[in-house]
C-alpha positions in Angstrom: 150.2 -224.8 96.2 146.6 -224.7 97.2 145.4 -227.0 100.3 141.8 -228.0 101.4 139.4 -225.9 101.5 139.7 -223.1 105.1 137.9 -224.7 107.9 136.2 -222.2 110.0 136.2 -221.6 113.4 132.8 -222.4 115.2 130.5 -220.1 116.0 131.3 -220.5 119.3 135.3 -219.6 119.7 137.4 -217.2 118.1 136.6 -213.5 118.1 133.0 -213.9 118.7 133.4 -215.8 121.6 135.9 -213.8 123.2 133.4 -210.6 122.9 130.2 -212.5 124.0 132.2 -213.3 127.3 134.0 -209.7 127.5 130.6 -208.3 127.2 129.5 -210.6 130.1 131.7 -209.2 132.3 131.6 -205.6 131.7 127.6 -206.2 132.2 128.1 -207.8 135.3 130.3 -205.5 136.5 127.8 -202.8 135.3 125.1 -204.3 137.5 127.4 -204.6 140.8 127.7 -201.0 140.4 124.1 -200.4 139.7 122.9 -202.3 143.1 125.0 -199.5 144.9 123.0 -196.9 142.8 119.7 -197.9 143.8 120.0 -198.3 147.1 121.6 -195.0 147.8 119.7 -192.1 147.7 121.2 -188.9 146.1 119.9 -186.3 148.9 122.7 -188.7 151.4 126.0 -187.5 149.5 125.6 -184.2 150.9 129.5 -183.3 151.8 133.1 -184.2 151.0 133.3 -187.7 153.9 129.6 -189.0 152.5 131.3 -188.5 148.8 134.9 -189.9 149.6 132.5 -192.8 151.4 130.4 -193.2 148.3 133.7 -193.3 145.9 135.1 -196.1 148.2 132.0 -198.0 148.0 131.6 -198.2 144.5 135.9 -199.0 143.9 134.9 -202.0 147.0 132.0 -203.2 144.9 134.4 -203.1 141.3 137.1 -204.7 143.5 135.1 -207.3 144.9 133.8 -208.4 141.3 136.8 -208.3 139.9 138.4 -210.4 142.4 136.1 -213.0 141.6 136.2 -212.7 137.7 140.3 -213.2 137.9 139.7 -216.6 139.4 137.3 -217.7 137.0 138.7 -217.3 133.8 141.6 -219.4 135.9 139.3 -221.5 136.9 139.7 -224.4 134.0 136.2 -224.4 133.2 136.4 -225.8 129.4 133.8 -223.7 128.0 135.7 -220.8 128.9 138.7 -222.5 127.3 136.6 -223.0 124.4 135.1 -219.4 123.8 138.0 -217.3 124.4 141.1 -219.7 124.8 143.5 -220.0 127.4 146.1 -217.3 125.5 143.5 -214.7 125.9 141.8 -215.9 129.5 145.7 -215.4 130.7 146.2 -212.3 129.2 142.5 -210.9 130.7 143.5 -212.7 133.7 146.8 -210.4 134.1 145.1 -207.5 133.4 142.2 -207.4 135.1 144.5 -208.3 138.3 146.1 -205.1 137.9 143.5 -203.4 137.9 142.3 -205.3 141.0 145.1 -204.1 142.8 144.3 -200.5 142.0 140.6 -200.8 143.0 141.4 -202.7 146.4 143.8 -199.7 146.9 141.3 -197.0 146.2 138.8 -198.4 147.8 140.9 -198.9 151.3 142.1 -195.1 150.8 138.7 -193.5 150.1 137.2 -195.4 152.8 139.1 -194.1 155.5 140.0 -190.6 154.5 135.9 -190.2 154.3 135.6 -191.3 157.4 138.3 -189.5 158.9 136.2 -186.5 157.3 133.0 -187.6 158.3 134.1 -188.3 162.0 136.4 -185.1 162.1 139.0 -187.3 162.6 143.2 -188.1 162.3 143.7 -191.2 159.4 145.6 -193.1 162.2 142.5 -193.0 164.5 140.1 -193.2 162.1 142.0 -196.7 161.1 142.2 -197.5 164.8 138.1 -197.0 164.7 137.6 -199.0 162.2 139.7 -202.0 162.9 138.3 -202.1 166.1 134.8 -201.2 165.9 134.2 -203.3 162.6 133.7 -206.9 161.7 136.3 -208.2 159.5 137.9 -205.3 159.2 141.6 -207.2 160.1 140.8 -209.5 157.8 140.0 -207.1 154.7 143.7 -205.7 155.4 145.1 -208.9 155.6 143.5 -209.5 152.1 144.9 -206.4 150.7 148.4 -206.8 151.9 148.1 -210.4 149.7 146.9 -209.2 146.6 149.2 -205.9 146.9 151.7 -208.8 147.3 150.8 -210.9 143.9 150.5 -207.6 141.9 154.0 -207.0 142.5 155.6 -210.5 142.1 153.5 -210.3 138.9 154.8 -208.0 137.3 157.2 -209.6 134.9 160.5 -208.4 135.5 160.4 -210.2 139.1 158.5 -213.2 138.0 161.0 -214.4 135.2 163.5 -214.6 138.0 161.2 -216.6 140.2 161.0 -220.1 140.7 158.0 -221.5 138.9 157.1 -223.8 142.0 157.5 -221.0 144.0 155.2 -218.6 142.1 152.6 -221.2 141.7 152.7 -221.6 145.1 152.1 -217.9 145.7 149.5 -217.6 143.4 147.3 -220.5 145.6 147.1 -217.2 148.0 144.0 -216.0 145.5 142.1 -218.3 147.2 142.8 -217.1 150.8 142.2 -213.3 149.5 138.3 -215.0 148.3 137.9 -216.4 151.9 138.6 -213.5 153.8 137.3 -210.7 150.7 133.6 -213.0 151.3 133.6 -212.1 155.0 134.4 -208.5 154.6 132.3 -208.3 152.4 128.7 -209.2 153.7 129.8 -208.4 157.4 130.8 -205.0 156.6 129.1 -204.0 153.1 126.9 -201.5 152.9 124.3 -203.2 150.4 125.1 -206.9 151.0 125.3 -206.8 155.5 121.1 -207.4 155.3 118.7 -209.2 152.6 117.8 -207.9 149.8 118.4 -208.1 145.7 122.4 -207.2 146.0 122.8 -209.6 148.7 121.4 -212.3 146.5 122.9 -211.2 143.3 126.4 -211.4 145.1 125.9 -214.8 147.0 125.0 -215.9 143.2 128.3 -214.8 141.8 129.8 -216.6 144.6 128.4 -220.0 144.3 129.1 -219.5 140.2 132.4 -219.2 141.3 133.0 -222.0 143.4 130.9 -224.3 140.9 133.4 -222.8 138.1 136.1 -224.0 140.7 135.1 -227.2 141.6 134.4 -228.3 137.9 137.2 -227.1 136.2 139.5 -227.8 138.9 138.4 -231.4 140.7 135.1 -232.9 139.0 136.4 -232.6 135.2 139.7 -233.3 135.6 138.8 -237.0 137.5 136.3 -237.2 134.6 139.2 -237.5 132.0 141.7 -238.4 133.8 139.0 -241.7 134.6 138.4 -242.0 130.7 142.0 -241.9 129.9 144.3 -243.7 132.4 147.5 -242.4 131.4 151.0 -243.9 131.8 154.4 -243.2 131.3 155.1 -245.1 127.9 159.0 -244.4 127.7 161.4 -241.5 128.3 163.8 -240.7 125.0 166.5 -238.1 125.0 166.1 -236.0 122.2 169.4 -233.8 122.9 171.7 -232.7 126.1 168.7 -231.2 128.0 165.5 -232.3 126.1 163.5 -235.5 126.3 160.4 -237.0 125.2 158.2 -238.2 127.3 155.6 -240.9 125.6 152.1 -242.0 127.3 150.0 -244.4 126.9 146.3 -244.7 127.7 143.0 -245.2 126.7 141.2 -243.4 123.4 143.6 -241.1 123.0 142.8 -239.7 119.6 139.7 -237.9 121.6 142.6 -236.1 124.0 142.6 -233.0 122.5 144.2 -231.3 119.4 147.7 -230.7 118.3 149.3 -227.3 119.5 147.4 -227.5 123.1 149.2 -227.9 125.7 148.3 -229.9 129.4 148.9 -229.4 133.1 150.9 -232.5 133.6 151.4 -233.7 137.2 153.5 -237.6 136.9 152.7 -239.4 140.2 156.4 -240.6 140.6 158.3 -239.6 143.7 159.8 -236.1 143.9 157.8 -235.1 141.1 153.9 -235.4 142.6 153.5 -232.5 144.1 153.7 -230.3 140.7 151.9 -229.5 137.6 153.6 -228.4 134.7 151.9 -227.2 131.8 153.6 -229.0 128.1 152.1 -229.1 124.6 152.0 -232.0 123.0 155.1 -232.5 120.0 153.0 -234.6 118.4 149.3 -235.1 117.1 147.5 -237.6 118.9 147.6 -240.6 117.0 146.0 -243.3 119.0 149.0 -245.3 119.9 150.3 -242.5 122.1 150.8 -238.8 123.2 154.4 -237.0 123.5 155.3 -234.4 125.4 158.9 -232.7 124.5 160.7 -230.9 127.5 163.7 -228.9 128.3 165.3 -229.0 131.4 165.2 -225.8 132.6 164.9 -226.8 136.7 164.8 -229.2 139.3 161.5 -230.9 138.5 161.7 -231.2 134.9 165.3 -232.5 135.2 163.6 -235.3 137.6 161.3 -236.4 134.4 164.7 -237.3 133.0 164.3 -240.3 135.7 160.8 -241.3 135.3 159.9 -244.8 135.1 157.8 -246.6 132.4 154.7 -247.2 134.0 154.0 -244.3 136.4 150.9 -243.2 136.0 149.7 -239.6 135.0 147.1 -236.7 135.9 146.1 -234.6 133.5 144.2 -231.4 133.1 143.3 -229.8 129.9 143.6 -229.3 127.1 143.9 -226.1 127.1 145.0 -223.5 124.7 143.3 -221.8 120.9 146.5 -222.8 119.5 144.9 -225.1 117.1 144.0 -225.5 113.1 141.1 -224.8 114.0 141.7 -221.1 114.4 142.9 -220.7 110.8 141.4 -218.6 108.1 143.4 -219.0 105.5 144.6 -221.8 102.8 148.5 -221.6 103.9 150.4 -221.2 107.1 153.4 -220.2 108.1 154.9 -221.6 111.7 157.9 -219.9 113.1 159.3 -221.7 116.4 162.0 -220.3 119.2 163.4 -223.3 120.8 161.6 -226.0 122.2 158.9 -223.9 120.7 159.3 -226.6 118.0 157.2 -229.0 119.9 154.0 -227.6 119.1 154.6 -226.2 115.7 155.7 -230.0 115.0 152.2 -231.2 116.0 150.5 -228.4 114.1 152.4 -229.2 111.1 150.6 -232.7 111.1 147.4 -230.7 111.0 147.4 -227.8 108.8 147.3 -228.4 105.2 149.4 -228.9 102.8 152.3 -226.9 101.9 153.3 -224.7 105.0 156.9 -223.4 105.7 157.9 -223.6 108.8 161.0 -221.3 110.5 162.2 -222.8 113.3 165.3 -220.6 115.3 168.0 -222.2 117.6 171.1 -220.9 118.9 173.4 -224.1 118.2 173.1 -227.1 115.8 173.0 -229.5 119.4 170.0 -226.9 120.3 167.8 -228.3 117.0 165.7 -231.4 118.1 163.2 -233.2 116.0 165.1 -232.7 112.9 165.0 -235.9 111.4 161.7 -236.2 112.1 160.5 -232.4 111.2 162.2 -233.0 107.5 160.1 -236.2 107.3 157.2 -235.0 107.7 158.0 -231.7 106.0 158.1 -234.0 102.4 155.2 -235.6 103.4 153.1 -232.6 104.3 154.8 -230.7 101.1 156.4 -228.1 103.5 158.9 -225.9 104.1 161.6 -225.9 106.5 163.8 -223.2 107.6 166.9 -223.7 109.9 168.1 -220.2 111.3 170.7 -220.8 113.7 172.9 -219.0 115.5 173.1 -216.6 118.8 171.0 -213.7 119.0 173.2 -211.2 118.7 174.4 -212.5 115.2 173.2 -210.1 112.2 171.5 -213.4 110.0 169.1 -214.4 112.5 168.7 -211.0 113.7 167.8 -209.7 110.6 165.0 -212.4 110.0 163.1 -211.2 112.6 162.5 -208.3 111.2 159.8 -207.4 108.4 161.9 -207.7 105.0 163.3 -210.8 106.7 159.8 -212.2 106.9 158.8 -211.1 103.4 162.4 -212.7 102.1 161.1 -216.2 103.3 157.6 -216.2 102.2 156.7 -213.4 100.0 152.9 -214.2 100.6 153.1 -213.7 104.4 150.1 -211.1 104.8 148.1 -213.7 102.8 148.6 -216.9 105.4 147.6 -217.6 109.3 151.0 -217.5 111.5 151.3 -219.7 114.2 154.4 -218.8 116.5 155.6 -220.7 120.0 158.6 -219.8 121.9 160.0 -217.7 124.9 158.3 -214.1 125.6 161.0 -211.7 123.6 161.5 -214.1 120.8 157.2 -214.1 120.0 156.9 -210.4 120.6 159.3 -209.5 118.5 158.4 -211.1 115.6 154.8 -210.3 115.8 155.6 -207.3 115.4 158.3 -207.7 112.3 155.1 -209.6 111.0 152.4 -206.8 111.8 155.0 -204.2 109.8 155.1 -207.0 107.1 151.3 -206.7 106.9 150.0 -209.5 108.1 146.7 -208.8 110.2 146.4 -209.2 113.9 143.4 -212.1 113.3 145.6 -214.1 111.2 148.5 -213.9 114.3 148.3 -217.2 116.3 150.7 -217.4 119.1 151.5 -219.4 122.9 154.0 -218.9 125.0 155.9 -220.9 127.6 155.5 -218.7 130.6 151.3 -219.7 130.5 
């Protein structure tokens, strides 16, 4: 069964997107380093302090940069979300923190045990020297200790067990590390303390930042949230810890696209305070939007309670989990979960005949199911009901590559779209990479964004 014919990606997003802003960076980077190059003479690294000095330098002047380049791509600009996609600016976004971390760290060790060298001195009075005898220098540590601090909650075998509130909260601390990395910075920096070209170049990448910031962040957001005027429409309960949350508002078609999800903040008491991000379940049809949630803590078992009529802040959308990323004639969407909500809203999108696999542990854990085998006749689809727990040998062995091949044969030749917690999506990308399917036609979001 044939559908329309492939829409392409624009010029714009996908892969070539991604590399035009990858290549950005690593150029900007490039020239932070090169402003330390020109300005230092070679005759001045004459022994093993000026050297260790030099090494620290050059790790502060990477560190610095990429301190600034993690909080843009989180910055919400929608031009970044456009050309790379928020999947790929979170990933970057993680990985470039670590190596943050390691930078900062190299820098602060290199620069004091060349100075120790240089001055002939212990590390715990050369640290005493410095913190005493240089501007900002308390500051710089107190930055370090902060992003040592988010490295480590970040790493993802301490952040599952974390309270999302809390590690959003945590995060905020980015923004203090900024403040006090900026005074560090041009008070004690070798070639940014006095005027000249890398004192300019650096104040630049600072104001882009802060404009990335305050548009992504305040002046879009008001923009749409302006244009839209979203309300709570009604609350449904789909199953014994899932509802459906319906809005209302103003020319919603133009919203965004099914399979992206929203930072959702409902301005209802004991529930203001947060933003949580949820796809939509549905494509926007221009009655309303739907968002489908699981309870899963206290403040989305509060949107159980909301009222019809609160009103609600927006930010997005966000996310390259779209139709618009396909490159082939069929699709196959394979859902973990509430996963389902998404894949639902692609299904209304995609062409005709798709299957779709969605993977619960319990019958009561299935929601939408009426309404998924509606819409499966009418879109000509598939639909695949694996339940059971995960340590049952059915559903097990789907997720692996002849499992894959056993439900649609044609797998390598179609686009994959897959939604659902961490382990569930990892593993099956990887049943699906062994089935042959290549890594541009793997499409996938996860909750934990």
């Amino acid at each position: 069964m044939s559908g329309p014919p492939v829409r392409r990606p624009p010029r714009a997003g996908g892969y070539l997107g991604r590399d035009l802003v990858g290549a950005t960076i690593y150029v900007g980077l490039l020239c932070s380093v090169a402003l330390w190059w020109l300005d230092t003479p070679a005759r001045s690294l004459n022994n093993r302090g000026e050297l260790l000095i030099a090494a620290g330098r050059i790790t502060g002047l990477a560190a610095g940069y990429l301190l600034l380049v993690t909080v843009a791509l989180r910055s919400r600009v929608g031009l970044l979300e456009r050309f790379v996609g928020s999947e790929a600016l979170g990933r970057w976004h993680r990985e470039l923190g670590g190596a943050l971390v390691v930078a900062i760290l190299g820098h602060a060790a290199l620069i004091l045990v060349g100075y120790a060298a240089l001055d002939d001195l212990p590390i715990l009075n050369e640290l005493n020297v410095l913190m005493t005898e240089y501007e900002d220098m308390t500051s710089a540590i107190v930055a370090v200790g902060i992003l040592v601090g988010i490295g480590l909650l970040a790493i993802r075998a301490v952040r599952t067990v974390m309270p999302y509130e809390l590690w959003k909260f945590l995060h905020l601390a980015s923004y203090v590390v900024l403040l006090l990395a900026y005074g560090h910075q041009f008070a004690d920096g070798q070639q940014l303390f006095r005027p000249g070209p890398a004192r300019t170049y650096w104040i630049g990448l600072y104001v882009a930042v802060l404009a990335c910031l305050a548009w992504g962040r305040v002046v879009g957001p008001l923009i749409f949230n302006l244009g839209h005027g979203f309300r709570v429409a009604d609350v449904v309960q789909e199953g014994p810890d899932i509802v459906s949350i319906y809005l209302s508002g103003r020319r919603l078609r133009q919203t965004g696209r099914a399979g992206q999800f929203f930072r959702w903040r409902f301005l209802a008491r004991g529930v203001w305070t947060q933003a949580h991000p949820f796809s939509l379940s549905a494509a926007a049809n221009g009655r309303w939007l739907r968002l489908t949630v699981k309870t899963v803590g206290r403040h989305t078992e509060a949107l159980r309670g909301l009222h019809v009529g609160v009103r609600v802040w927006a930010q997005g959308p966000m996310g390259s989990f779209t139709a618009v990323r396909r490159t082939r004639g069929r699709a196959l969407l394979i859902a973990g979960g509430i996963g389902i909500g998404p894949i639902r809203a692609l299904l209304e999108e995609l062409p005709l005949g798709a299957s779709v696999i969605y993977r619960a542990s319990t019958a009561d854990d299935v929601v939408l199911r009426e309404e998924l085998d509606r819409l499966a006749e009418l879109r000509q689809a598939d639909v695949w009901y694996v339940i059971g727990s995960r340590y049952d040998p059915a559903p097990r062995a789907l997720l692996t590559a002849s499992g894959m091949l056993q439900i649609a044969p044609d797998v390598a030749s179609r686009d994959v779209y897959l939604c659902g917690p961490h382990g569930f999506v990892k593993q099956a990308r990887a049943a699906l990479r062994r089935a042959g399917v290549p890594r541009r036609q793997l499409h996938d979001t996860l909750f934990e964004f």
